[in-house]
C-alpha positions in Angstrom: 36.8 -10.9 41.2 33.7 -10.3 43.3 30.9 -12.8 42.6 27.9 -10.0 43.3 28.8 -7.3 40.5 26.7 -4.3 39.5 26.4 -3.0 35.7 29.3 -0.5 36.0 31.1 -2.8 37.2 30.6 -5.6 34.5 30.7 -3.7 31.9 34.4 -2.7 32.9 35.6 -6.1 32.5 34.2 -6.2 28.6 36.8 -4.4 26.9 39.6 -6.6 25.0 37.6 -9.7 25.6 37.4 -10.4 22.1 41.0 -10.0 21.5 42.5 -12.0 23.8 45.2 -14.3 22.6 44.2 -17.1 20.1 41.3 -15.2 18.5 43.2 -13.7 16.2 41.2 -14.5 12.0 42.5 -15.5 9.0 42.0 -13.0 6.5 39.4 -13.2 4.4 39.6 -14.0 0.8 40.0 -10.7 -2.0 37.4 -9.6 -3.5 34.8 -12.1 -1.3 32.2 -10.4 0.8 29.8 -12.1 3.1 26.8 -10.6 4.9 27.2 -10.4 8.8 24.3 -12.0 11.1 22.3 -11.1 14.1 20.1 -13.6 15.5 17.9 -12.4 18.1 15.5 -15.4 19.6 13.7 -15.1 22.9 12.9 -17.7 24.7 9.3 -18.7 25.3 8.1 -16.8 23.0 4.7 -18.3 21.2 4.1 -17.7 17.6 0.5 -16.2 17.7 1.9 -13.4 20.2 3.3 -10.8 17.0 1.1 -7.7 16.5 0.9 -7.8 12.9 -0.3 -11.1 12.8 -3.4 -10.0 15.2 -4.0 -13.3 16.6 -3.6 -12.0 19.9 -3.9 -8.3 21.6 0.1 -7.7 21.4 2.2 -4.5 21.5 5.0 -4.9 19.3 5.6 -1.8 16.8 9.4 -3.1 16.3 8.8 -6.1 15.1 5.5 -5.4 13.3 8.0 -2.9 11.2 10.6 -5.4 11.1 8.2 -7.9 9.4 7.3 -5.7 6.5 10.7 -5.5 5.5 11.3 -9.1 5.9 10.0 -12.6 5.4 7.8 -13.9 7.6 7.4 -17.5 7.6 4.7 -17.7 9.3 4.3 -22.2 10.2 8.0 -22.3 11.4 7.9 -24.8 14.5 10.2 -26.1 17.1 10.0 -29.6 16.5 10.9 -30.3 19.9 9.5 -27.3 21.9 12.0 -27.2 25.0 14.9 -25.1 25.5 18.2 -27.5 25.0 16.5 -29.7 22.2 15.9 -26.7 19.8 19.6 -25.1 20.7 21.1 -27.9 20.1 19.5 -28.1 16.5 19.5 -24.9 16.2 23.2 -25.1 16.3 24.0 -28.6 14.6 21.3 -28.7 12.1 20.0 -32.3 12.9 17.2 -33.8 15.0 17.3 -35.1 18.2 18.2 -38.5 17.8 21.2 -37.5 15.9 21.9 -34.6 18.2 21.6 -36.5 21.3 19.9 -33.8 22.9 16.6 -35.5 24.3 15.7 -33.4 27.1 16.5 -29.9 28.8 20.3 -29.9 30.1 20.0 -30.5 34.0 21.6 -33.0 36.4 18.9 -35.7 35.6 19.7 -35.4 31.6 23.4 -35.1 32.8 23.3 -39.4 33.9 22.2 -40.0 29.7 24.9 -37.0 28.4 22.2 -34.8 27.4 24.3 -32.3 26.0 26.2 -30.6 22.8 28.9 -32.4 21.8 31.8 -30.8 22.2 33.1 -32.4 19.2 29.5 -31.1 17.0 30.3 -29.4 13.9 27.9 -26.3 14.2 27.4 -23.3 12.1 29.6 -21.0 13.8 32.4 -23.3 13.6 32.1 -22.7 9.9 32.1 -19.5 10.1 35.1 -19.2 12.6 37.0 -21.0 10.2 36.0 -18.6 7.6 37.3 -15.6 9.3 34.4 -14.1 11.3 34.4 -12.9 14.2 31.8 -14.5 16.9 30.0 -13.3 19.7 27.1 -14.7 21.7 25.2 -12.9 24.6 22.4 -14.2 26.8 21.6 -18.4 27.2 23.3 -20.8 26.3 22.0 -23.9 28.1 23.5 -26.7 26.1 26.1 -27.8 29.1 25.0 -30.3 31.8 26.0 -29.0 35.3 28.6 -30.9 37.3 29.8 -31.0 40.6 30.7 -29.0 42.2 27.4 -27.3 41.2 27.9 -23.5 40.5 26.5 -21.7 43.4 22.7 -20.4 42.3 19.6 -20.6 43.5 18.2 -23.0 40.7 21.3 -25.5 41.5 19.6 -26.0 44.6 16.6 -27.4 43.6 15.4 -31.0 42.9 17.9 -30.7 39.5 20.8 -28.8 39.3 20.4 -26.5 35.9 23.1 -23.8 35.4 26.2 -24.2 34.4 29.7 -22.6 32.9 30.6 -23.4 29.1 34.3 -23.6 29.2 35.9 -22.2 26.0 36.7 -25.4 23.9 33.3 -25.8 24.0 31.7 -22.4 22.7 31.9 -23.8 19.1 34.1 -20.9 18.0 32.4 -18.0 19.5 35.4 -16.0 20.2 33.0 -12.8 22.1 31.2 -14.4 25.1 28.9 -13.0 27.9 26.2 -15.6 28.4 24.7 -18.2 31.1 23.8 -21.9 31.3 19.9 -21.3 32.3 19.2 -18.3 35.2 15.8 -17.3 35.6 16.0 -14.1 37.5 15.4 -11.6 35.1 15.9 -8.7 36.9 19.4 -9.5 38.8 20.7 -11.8 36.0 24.0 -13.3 35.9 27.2 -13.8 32.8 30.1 -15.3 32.5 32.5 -13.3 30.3 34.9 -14.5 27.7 37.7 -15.3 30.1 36.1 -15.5 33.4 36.3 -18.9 35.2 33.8 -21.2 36.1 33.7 -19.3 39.8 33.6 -16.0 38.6 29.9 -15.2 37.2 28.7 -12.0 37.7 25.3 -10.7 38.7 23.3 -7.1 37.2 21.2 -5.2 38.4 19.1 -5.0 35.3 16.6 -6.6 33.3 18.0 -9.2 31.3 16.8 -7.9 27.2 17.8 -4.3 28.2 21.3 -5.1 29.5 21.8 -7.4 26.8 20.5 -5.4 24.1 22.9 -2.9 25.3 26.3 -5.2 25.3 24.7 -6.2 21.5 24.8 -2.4 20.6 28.4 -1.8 21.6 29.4 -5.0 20.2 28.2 -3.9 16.9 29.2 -0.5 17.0 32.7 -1.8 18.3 34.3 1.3 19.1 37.6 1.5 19.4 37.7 -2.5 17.6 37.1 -3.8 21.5 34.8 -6.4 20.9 35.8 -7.6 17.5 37.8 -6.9 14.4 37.1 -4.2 12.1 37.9 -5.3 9.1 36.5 -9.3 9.7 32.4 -10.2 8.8 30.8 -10.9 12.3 28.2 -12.8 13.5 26.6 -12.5 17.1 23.5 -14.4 18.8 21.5 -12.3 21.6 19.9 -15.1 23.5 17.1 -13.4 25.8 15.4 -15.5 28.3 11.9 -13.7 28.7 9.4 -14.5 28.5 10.2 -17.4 29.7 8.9 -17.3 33.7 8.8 -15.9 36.0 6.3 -13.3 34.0 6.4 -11.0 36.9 9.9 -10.1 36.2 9.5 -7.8 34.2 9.4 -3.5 34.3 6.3 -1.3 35.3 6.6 0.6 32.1 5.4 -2.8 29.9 3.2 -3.9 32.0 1.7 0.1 31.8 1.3 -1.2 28.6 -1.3 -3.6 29.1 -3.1 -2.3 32.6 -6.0 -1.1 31.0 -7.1 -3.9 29.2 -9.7 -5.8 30.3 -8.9 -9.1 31.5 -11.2 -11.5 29.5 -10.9 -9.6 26.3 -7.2 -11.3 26.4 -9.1 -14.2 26.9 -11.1 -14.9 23.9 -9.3 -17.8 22.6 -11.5 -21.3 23.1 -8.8 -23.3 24.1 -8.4 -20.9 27.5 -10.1 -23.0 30.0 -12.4 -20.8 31.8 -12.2 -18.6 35.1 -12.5 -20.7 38.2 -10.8 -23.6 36.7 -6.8 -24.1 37.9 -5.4 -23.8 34.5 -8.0 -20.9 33.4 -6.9 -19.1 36.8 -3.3 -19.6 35.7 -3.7 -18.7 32.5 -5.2 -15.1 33.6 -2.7 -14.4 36.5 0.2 -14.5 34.1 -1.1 -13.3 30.5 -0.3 -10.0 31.0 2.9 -10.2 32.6 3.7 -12.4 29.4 2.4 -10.1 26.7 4.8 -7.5 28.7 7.6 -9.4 28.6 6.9 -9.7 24.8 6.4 -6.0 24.5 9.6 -5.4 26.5 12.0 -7.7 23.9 10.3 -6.1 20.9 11.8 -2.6 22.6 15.3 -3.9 22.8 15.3 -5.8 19.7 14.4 -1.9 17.7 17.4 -1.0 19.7 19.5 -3.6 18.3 18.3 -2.6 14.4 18.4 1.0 14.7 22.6 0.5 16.0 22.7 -1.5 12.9 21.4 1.6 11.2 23.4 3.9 13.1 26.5 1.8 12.3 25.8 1.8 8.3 25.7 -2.0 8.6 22.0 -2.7 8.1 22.4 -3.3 4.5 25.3 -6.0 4.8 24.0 -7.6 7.8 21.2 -10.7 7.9 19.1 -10.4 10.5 17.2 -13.5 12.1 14.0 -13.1 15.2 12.7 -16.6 16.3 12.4 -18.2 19.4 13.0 -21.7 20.8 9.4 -22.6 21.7 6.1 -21.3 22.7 4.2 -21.1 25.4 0.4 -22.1 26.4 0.5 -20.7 29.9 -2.3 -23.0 30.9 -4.0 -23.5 27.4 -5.1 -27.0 27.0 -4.2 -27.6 30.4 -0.8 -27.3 29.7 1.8 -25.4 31.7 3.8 -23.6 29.0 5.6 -26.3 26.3 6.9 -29.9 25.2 3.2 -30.4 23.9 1.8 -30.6 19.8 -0.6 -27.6 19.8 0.3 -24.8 18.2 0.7 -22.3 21.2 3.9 -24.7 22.0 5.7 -25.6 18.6 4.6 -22.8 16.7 7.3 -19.8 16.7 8.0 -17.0 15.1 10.5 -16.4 12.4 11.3 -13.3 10.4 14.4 -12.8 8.2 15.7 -9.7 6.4 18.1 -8.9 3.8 17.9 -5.7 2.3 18.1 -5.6 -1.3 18.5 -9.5 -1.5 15.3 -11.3 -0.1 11.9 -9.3 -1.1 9.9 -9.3 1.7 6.5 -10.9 1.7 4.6 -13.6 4.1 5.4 -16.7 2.9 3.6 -20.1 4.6 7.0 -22.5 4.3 7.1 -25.3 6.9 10.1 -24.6 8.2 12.1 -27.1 10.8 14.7 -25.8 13.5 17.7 -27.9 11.9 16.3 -26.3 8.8 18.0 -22.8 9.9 21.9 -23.9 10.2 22.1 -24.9 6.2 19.6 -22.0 5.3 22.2 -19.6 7.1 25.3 -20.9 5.9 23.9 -21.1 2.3 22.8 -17.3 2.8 25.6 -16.2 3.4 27.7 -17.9 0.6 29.2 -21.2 2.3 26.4 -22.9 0.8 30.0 -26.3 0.1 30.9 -26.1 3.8 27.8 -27.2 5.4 28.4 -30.9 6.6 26.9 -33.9 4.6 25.8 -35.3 8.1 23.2 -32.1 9.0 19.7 -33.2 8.1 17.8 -29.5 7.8 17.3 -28.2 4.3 18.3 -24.7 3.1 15.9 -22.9 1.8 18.2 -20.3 0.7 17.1 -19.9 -2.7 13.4 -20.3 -2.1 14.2 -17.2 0.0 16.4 -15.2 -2.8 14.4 -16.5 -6.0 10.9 -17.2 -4.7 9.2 -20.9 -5.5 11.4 -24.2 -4.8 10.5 -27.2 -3.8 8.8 -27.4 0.0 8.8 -29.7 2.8 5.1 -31.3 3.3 5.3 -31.7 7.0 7.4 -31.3 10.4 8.4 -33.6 12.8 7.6 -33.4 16.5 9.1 -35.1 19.3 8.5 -35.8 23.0 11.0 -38.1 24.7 11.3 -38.9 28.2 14.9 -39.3 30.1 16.1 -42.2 29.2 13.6 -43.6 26.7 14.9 -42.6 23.3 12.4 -45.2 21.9 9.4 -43.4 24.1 7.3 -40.5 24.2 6.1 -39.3 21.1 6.3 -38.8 17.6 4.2 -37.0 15.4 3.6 -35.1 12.2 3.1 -31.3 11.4 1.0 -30.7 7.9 -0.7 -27.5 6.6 -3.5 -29.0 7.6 -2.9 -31.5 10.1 -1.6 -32.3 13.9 -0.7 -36.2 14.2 1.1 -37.5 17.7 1.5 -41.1 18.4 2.5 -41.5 22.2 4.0 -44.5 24.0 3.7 -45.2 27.4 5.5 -47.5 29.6 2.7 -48.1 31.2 0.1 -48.5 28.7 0.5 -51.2 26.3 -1.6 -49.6 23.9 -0.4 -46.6 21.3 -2.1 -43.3 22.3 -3.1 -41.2 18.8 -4.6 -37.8 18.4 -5.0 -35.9 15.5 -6.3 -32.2 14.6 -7.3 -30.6 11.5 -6.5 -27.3 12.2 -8.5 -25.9 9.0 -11.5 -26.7 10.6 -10.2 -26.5 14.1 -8.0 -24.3 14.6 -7.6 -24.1 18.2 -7.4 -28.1 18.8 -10.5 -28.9 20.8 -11.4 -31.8 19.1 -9.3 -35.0 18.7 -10.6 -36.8 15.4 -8.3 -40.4 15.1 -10.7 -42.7 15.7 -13.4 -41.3 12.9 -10.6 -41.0 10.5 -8.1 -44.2 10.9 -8.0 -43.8 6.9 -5.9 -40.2 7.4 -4.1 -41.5 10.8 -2.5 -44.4 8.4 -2.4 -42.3 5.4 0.0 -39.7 7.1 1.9 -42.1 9.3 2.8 -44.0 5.8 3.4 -41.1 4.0 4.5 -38.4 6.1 5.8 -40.0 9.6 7.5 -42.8 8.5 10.1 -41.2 5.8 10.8 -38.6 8.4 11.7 -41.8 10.8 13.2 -43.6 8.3 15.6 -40.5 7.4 16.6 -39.7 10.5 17.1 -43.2 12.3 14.8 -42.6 14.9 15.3 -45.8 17.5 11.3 -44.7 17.8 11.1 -47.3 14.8 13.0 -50.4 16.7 10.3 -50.3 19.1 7.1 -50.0 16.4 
């Protein structure tokens, strides 16, 4: 196979994929029917940046629609906004120090084993064993890269970043057409179900689009080429914008936002101003973003109205988060791993029609929290593993009121140190992030209220030590305790 491959060309090599020997189901029980599952989550895609939410001058008519036939939950976080760490909750249902995952899956992280365990018990394993078929399209970015590095451009940087997932490690995805990490979102490149480690492929296309396309066929499975008829299926579209490079991105969304003056995009007080690096930053790529965002809102309509057109819609749950935010230059901050809410704050819709009433509904919702929610959904609810630590909130989603998490971890932790960085504390109402340094000998504390400052300008620890100990006693230190954070050894 060529390496360099154009779309007709890869979509050639889809057919029969999922059939290939050894994916053949077990049948599924009489007179049992579970729901299938999309789950659509971009990557780098901030919470505030929905349309219906008007928090921020966004175009997004798909998702705005999508939302009033869903639940919103509206304060879901990434506990640990950066790519791997989330995934790998995402798919294991635990927290980082049970994970493993402490940092973004690259040739540093490979020297600590930064990666998914090959031997994790994740949600789609479950569901493999139950009979589904699986398929997963877009990033992956859960496997360290090895030598001999894959030949890309970002394995020839200071860290080597892509990589192949070999099949006993796709946790029972039995479809696959996805990437380690690739961010060139206009020639992206796949590795298909049974293509080797030296035989990506490259489109000519942007990323959502193509991918949004593969999703369509997959769920209108003509001809049963991508999956069994007759089996439940569920299948993850991983889309990497808006994650940069925001100029990646075509003319017809960024025609979207041309006419829009600059600074009126700009109104938030925690843009640093014009002039300033991160102010400058923050207006040379806003745009671009927003189109980006406009751009996967297109492509994820696409994937519900094939839904539609397929007559599933009614028997299929359908998921739109993202891993992280973004500040773009907010706070100083180049895009994530950071406590404000332009970072850990994501979004997170969910619909089931005729089953969950749609509404808006403020629940602090973890990532590990999705795995049991999922599973519980969709009626495996004794299968999920005593060892994941998220909570389903399956029921609070199906019968309304049940009892609610009071706050959500964060982490920061840097190569190496799984006792360093930072831990902190999400409330309603509060931001709390304690921060170790190995070079300071002293603890480093901010804290927000975000109901009287909601844009984080002004750090308030040291004129209220009475709430700093207050929610590290009663908030911080059962989430440590619970999770046998090695954070506490070093306290």
């Amino acid at each position: 196979m060529k390496r360099r491959t154009f779309v007709k060309q890869s979509t050639l090599c889809l057919a029969g994929l999922a059939l290939a020997p050894g994916c053949l189901l077990k049948e599924k029980p009489s007179g049992v029917t579970h729901p299938n599952l999309v789950l659509v989550f971009p990557d780098q895609m901030r919470g505030q940046a929905l349309g219906f939410l008007h928090e921020e001058i966004v175009f997004t008519p798909n998702l705005d629609r999508f939302a009033r036939e869903s639940v919103v939950f509206s304060q879901t976080v990434s506990n640990y906004p950066v790519c791997s760490p989330f995934r790998a909750s995402l798919m294991s249902g635990k927290y980082p120090p049970s994970h493993g995952v402490l940092g973004n899956c690259n040739s540093k992280s490979a020297e600590y084993g930064y990666e998914l365990k090959t031997n994790e018990r994740c949600w789609s394993d479950i569901l493999k064993e139950k009979g589904y078929s699986l398929g997963y399209i877009g990033k992956w970015h859960l496997d360290n890269p090895h030598k001999p590095y894959v030949k890309c451009y970002n394995n020839t940087e200071k860290f080597a970043w892509n990589e192949w997932c070999p099949p006993e490690r796709r946790h029972g995805f039995d479809f696959w057409y996805a990437y380690g990490t690739y961010d060139r979102h206009l020639n992206p490149m796949y590795w298909t179900t049974t293509a080797k480690r030296d035989e990506p492929i490259w489109v000519n296309e942007w990323g959502p689009k193509h991918e949004a396309d593969l999703a369509i066929r997959y769920i209108k499975n003509e001809g049963g080429q991508f999956r069994q008829p007759d089996r439940p299926f569920a299948l993850v579209v991983a889309m990497n914008p808006p994650h940069m490079p925001y100029d990646q991105v075509p003319r017809k969304y960024q025609e979207l936002y041309r006419d829009i003056p600059l600074e009126k995009l700009c109104k938030r007080p925690n843009i640093p101003p014009a002039g300033t690096k991160w102010g400058d930053y923050y207006r040379r790529h806003i745009k671009n973003y927003l189109a980006m965002i406009s751009g996967v809102d297109e492509q994820f309509g696409r994937i519900l109205q094939a839904l539609e057109e397929a007559n599933l819609a009614d028997q299929t749950i359908v998921i739109f988060t993202s891993d992280h935010g973004n500040c773009l230059g907010i706070h100083d901050k180049i895009s994530k791993s950071n406590p404000y809410e332009e970072s850990m704050r994501v979004p997170f819709l969910i619909r089931w029609p005729g089953k969950i009433a749609p509404r808006q509904d403020d629940l602090l919702l973890s990532s590990p929290d999705i795995y049991p929610t999922i599973l519980d959904l969709m009626g495996f609810s004794e299968d999920i593993p005593p060892e994941v630590e998220g909570v389903s909130h399956a029921q609070l989603l199906l019968q309304g009121e049940r009892p609610r998490p009071t706050s959500q971890l964060y982490y920061q932790i840097p190569y190496g140190l799984p006792a360093g960085g930072s831990r902190g504390v999400r409330t309603h109402r509060y931001t709390l992030v304690i921060t170790r340094r190995p070079d300071k000998k002293d603890e480093e504390i901010i804290l927000f209220d975000r109901q009287t400052d909601p844009f984080q300008m002004t750090n308030i620890a040291s004129k209220r030590p009475d709430l700093v100990k207050r929610l590290i006693n009663d908030e911080l230190m059962p989430w440590l305790k619970k999770t046998k954070d090695p954070w506490l050894e070093q306290g």
